[in-house]
Every structure is written in structure tokens, then in C-alpha cells.
C-alpha atoms as a printed R data frame, in Angstrom:
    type eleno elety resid chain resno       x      y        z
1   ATOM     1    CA   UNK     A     1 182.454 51.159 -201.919
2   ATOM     2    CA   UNK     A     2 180.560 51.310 -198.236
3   ATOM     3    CA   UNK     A     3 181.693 47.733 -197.646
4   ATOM     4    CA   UNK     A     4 185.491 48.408 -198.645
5   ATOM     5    CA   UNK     A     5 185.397 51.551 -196.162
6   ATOM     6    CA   UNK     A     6 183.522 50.147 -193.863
7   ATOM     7    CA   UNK     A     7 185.873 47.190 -193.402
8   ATOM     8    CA   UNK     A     8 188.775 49.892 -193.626
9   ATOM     9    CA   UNK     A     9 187.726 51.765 -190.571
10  ATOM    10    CA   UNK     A    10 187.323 47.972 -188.438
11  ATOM    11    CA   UNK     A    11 190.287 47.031 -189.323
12  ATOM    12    CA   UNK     A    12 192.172 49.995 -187.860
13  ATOM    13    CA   UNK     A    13 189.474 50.033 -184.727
14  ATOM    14    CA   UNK     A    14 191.091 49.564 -181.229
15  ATOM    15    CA   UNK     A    15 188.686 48.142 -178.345
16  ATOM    16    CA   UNK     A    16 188.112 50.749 -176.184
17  ATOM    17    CA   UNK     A    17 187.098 52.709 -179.965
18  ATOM    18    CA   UNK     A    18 184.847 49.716 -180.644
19  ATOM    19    CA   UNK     A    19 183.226 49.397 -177.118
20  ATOM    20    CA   UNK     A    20 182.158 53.248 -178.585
21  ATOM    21    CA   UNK     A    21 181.485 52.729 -181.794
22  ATOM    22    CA   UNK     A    22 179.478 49.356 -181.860
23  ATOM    23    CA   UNK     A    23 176.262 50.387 -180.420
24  ATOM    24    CA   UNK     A    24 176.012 53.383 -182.645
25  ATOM    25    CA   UNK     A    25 177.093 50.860 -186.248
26  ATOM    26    CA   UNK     A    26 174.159 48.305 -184.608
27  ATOM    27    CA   UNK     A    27 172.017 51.444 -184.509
28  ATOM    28    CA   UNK     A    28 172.814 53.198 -187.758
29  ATOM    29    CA   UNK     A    29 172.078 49.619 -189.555
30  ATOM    30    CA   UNK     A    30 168.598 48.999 -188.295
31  ATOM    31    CA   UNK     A    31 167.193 52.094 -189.158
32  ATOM    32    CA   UNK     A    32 168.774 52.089 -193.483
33  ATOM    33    CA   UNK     A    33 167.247 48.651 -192.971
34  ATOM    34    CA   UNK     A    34 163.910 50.469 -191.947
35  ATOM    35    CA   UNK     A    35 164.185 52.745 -194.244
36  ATOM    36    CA   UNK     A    36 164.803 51.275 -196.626
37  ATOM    37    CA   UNK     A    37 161.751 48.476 -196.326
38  ATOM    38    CA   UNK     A    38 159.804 51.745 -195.900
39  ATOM    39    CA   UNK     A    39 160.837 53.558 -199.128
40  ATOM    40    CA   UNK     A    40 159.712 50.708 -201.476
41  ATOM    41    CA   UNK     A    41 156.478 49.734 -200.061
42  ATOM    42    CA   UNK     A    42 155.522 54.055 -199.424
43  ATOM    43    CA   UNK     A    43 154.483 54.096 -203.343
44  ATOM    44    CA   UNK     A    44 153.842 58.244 -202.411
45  ATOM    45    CA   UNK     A    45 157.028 58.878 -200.301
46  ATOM    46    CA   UNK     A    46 159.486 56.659 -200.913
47  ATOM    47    CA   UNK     A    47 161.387 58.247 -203.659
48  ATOM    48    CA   UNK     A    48 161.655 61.353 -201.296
49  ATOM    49    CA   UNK     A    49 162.630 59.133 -198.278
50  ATOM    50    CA   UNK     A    50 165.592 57.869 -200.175
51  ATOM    51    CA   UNK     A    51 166.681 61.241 -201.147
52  ATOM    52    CA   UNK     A    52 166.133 62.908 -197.756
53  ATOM    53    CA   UNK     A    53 168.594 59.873 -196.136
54  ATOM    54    CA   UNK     A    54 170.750 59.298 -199.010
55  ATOM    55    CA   UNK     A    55 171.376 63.212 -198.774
56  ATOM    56    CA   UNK     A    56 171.710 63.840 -195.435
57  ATOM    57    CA   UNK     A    57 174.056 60.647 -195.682
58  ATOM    58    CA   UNK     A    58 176.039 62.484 -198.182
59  ATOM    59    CA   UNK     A    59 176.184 65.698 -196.332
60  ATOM    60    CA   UNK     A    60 177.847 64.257 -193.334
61  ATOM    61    CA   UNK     A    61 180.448 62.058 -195.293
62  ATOM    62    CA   UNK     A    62 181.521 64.915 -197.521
63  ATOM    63    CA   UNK     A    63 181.858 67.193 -193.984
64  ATOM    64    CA   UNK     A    64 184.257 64.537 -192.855
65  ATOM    65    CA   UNK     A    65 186.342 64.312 -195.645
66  ATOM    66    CA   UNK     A    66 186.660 67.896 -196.358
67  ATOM    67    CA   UNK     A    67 187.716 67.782 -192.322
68  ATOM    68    CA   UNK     A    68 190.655 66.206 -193.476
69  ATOM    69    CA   UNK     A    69 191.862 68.367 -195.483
70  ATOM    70    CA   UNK     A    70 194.358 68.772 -198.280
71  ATOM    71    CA   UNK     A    71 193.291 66.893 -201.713
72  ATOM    72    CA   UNK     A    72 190.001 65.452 -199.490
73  ATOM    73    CA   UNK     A    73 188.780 68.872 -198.823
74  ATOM    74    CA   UNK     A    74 187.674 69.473 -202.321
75  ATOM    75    CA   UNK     A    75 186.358 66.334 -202.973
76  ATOM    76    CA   UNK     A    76 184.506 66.343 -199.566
77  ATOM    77    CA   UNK     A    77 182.619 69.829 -200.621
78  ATOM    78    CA   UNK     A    78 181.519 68.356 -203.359
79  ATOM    79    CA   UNK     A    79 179.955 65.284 -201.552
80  ATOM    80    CA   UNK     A    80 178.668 67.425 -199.273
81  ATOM    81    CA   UNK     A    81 177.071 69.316 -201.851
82  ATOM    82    CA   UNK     A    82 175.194 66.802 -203.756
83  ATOM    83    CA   UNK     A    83 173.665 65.584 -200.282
84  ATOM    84    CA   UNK     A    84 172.696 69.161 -199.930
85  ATOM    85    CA   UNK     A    85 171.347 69.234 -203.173
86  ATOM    86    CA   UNK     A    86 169.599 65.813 -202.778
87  ATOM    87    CA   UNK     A    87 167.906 67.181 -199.584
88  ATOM    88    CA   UNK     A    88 166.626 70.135 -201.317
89  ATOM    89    CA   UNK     A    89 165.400 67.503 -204.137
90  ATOM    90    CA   UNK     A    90 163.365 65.545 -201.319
91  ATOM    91    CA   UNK     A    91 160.122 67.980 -200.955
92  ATOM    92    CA   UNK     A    92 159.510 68.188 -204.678
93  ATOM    93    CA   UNK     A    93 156.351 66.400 -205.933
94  ATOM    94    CA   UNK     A    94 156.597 62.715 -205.742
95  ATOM    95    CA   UNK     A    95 156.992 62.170 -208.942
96  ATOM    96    CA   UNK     A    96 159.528 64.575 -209.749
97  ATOM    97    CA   UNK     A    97 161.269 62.713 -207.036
98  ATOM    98    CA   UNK     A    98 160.905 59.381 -208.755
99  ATOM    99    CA   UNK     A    99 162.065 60.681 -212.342
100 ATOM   100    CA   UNK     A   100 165.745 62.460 -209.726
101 ATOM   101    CA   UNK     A   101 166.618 58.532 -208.736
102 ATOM   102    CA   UNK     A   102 166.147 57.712 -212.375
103 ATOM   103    CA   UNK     A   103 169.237 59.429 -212.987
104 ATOM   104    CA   UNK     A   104 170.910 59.652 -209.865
105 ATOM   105    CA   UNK     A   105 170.866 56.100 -208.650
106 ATOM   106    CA   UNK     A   106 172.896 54.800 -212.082
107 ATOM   107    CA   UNK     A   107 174.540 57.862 -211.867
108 ATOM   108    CA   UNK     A   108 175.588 57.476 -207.833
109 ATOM   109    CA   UNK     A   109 176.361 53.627 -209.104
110 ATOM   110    CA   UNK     A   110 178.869 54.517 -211.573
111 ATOM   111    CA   UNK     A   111 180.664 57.350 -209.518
112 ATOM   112    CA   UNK     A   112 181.393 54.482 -206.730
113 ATOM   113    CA   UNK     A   113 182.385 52.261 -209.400
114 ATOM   114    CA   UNK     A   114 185.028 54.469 -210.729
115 ATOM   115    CA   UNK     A   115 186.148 55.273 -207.488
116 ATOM   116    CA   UNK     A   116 186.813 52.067 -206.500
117 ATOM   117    CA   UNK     A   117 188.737 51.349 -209.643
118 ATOM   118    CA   UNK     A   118 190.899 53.750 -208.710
119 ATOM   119    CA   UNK     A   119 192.619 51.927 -206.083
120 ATOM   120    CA   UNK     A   120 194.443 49.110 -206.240
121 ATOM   121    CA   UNK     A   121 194.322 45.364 -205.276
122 ATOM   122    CA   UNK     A   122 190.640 43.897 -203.775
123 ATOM   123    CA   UNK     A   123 189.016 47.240 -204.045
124 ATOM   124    CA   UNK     A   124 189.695 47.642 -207.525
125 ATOM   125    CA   UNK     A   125 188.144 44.381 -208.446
126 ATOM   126    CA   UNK     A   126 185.305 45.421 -206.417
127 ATOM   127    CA   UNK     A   127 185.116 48.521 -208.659
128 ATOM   128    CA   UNK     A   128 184.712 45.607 -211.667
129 ATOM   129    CA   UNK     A   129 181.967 44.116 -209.898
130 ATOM   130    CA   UNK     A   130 180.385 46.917 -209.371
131 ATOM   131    CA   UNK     A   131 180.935 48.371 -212.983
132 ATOM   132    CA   UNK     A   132 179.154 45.292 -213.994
133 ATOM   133    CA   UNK     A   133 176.296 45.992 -211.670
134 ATOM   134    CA   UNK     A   134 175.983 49.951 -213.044
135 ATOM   135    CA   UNK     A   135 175.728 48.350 -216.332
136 ATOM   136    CA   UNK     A   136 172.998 45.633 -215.516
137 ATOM   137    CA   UNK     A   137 170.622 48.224 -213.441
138 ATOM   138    CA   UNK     A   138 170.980 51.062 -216.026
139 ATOM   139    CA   UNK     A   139 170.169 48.670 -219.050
140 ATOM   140    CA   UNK     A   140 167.767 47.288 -217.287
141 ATOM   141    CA   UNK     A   141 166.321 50.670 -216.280
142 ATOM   142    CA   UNK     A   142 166.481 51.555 -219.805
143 ATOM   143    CA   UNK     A   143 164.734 48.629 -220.978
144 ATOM   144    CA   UNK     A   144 162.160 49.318 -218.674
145 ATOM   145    CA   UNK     A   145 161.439 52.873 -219.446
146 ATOM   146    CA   UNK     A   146 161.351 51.806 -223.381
147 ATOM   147    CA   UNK     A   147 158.800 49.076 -223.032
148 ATOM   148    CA   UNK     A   148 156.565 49.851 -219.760
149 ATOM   149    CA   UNK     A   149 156.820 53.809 -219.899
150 ATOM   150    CA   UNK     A   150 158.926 55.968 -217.522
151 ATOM   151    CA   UNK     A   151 157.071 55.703 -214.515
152 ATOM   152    CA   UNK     A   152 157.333 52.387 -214.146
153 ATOM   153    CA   UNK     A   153 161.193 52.953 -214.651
154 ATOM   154    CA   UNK     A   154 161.329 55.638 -211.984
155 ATOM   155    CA   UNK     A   155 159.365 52.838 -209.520
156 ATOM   156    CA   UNK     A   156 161.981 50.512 -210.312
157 ATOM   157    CA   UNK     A   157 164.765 53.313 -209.730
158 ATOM   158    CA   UNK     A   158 163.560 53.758 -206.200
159 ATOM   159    CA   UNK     A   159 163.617 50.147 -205.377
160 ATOM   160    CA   UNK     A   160 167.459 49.975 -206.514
161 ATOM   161    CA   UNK     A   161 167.811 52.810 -204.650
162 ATOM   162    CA   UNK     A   162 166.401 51.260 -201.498
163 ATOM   163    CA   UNK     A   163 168.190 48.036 -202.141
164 ATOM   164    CA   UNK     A   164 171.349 49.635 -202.274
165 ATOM   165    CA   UNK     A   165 170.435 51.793 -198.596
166 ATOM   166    CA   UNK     A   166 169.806 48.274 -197.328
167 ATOM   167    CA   UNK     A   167 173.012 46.616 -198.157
168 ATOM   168    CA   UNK     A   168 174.938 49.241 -196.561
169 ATOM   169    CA   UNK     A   169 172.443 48.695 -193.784
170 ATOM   170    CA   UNK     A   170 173.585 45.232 -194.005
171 ATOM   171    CA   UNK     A   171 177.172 46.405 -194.040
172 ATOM   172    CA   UNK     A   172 177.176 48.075 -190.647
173 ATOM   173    CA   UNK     A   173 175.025 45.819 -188.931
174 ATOM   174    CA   UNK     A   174 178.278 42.594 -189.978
175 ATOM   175    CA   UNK     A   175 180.845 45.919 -189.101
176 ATOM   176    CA   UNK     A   176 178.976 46.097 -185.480
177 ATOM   177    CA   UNK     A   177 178.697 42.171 -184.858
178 ATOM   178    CA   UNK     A   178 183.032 42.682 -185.854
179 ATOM   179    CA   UNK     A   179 183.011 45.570 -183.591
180 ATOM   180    CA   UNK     A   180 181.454 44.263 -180.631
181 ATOM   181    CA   UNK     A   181 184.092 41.390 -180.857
182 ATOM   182    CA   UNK     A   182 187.286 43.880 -180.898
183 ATOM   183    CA   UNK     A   183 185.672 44.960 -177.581
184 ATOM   184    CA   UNK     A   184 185.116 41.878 -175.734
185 ATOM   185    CA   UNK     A   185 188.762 41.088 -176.152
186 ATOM   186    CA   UNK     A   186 190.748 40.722 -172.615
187 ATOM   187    CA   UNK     A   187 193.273 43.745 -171.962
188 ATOM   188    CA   UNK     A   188 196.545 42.554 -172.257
189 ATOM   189    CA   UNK     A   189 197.803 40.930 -168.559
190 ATOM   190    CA   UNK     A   190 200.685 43.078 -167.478
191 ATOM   191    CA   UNK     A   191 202.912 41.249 -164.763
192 ATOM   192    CA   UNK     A   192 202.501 41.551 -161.405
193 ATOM   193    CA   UNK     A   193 206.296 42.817 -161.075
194 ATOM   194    CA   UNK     A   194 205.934 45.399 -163.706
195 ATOM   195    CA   UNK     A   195 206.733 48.388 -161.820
196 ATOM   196    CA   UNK     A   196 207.740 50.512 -164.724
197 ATOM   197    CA   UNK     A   197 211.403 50.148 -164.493
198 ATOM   198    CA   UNK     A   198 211.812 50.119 -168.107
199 ATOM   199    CA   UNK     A   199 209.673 52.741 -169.638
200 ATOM   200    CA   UNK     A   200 212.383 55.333 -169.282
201 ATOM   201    CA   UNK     A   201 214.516 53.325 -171.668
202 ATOM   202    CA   UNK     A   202 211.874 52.939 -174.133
203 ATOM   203    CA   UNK     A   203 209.427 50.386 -172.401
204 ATOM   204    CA   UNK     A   204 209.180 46.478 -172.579
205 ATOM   205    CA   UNK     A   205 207.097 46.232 -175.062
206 ATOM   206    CA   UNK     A   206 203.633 45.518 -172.827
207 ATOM   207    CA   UNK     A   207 201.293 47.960 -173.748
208 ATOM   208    CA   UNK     A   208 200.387 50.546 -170.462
């Protein structure tokens, strides 16, 4: 779902918007990468890591779709509303914290899933794939909690949870590499006769 908008949002990007936007994609990268290598080897934190950035994460995306407006503005309040929530969740007791990603991560997994199945083309066989992965991490979650206890389900919960910051880490930092090469392409060479003698009849097609 992160990878699909991500890619979205480069592919409509003009260079002077990704001479602006690259540093802050190369940026935003590093640090779910950090994070996230922080959240699974802080055995007394981590759980409340991930929910502190995965809800301030949420916060901010729901405020920009609800900025849109129309049928986005419901669905960004509620976005914006579990990230709330999910912040408020992040100064419980650790292990309160461990036993919220055992049912939000599956639960965040499948909610992406569905979304992406309903669109069409690519993005709704990502929505497949990642059905399929919802289905492997919650069974195996499952399992986990059945024969090793809870805890130790929980643990694995905020690993998945980490590995799933760190891909979209991974996203942003391949969207900023894409970025930085929209910028570094040459301006259009306008002629040296140009002098503008067409734009009142609609321009000659060389972009100003």
C-alpha cells in the first residue's frame, strides 16, 4: 500500500517539486530505518516506539486526506484517529503495548490489504500479495501464541511491526534515489529566437 502510493506521488513529481522533496524522502527513510532497528532490539520500548511512530504516522496521513475533502475527508478522520489513538496507546506499560501490536499489526495488515483490492489493475494484485502475507503473519502469530505463550507472540508482533516500518523506510529511501533523478534532469533548451511571439495564440508548445 506505501509502495503503490509512494510510486503514485513520483510519478506525478515535476523537478523543481523533486529538487524539494528528495532531501526530505532521503531523510524520512533513514530514520523508519532507525527506528525501526531500534524497536526490535529495545526488548522494554520497542512496542511503544512502534506505536508512538506508526501513530504519529497515521495522524499526519489521515490530516492530509481529510484536507482533501469530499469522500477523503471521512476516511482521513478516521486515520487520523487511530494514529491518535495509537499515540495515546504508546505510554501504557510495555507489555500492554506488546499485547496492542498483537492485534493491531494483523489488523493494520488486513485493512491495507483490502484497500488495495479495491482498486484495480497492479495495485489490486498487490492487495493479493498482501492478503497472502496477512494470512501467513496472523497464522503464524497464532501458532505462536498457542504453543510458546502470548508473550512470546506479542515479541514476535513487534518485530512484524518493525519490519513492516522498515520496508516503507526502504520505500522512500528507492522514491528519493527516483526523486533526486527527476531533479537532475536539464530544463528544456528554449531557442535563442524565442521571443514569445506565439504565446498569445496559444504558445509553441516549449514549456516557459
Amino acid at each position: 500500500m506505501a509502495s503503490g502510493a509512494a510510486g503514485t506521488a513520483v510519478q506525478r513529481t515535476s523537478p523543481e517539486q523533486a529538487r524539494r522533496a528528495w532531501p526530505r524522502w532521503l531523510a524520512g527513510g533513514v530514520a523508519l530505518l532507525v527506528v525501526a532497528a531500534v524497536a526490535v532490539v529495545w526488548a522494554d520500548g520497542g512496542a511503544r516506539l512502534l506505536l508512538g511512530v506508526g501513530g504519529a504516522l497515521l495522524a499526519w496521513r489521515g490530516g492530509q486526506l481529510a484536507a482533501e475533502g469530499g469522500r477523503r475527508r471521512a476516511q482521513g478522520a478516521a486515520v487520523a484517529g487511530a494514529g491518535v489513538l495509537a499515540l495515546g496507546l504508546a505510554s501504557v506499560p510495555v507489555a500492554l503495548a506488546g499485547w496492542v501490536l498483537l492485534v493491531a499489526v494483523p489488523a493494520g495488515l488486513l485493512g491495507g490489504a483490502l484497500t488495495l483490492l479495491g482498486r484495480g489493475g497492479a495495485v489490486r494484485r498487490s492487495g493479493q500479495a498482501a492478503l497472502v502475507w496477512w494470512a501467513l503473519v496472523t497464522g503464524l502469530l497464532v501458532v505462536t501464541g498457542l504453543a510458546a505463550g502470548w508473550e512470546r507472540a506479542a515479541a514476535g508482533a513487534t518485530v512484524v511491526g518493525a519490519l513492516g516500518l522498515g520496508l516503507l523506510g526502504v520505500v522512500l529511501l528507492v522514491g528519493s534515489s527516483t526523486l533526486r533523478a527527476i531533479a537532475a534532469q536539464p530544463a528544456p533548451v528554449r531557442p535563442a529566437a524565442c521571443a514569445g511571439c506565439a504565446c498569445g495564440a496559444g504558445g509553441c508548445g516549449i514549456p516557459r
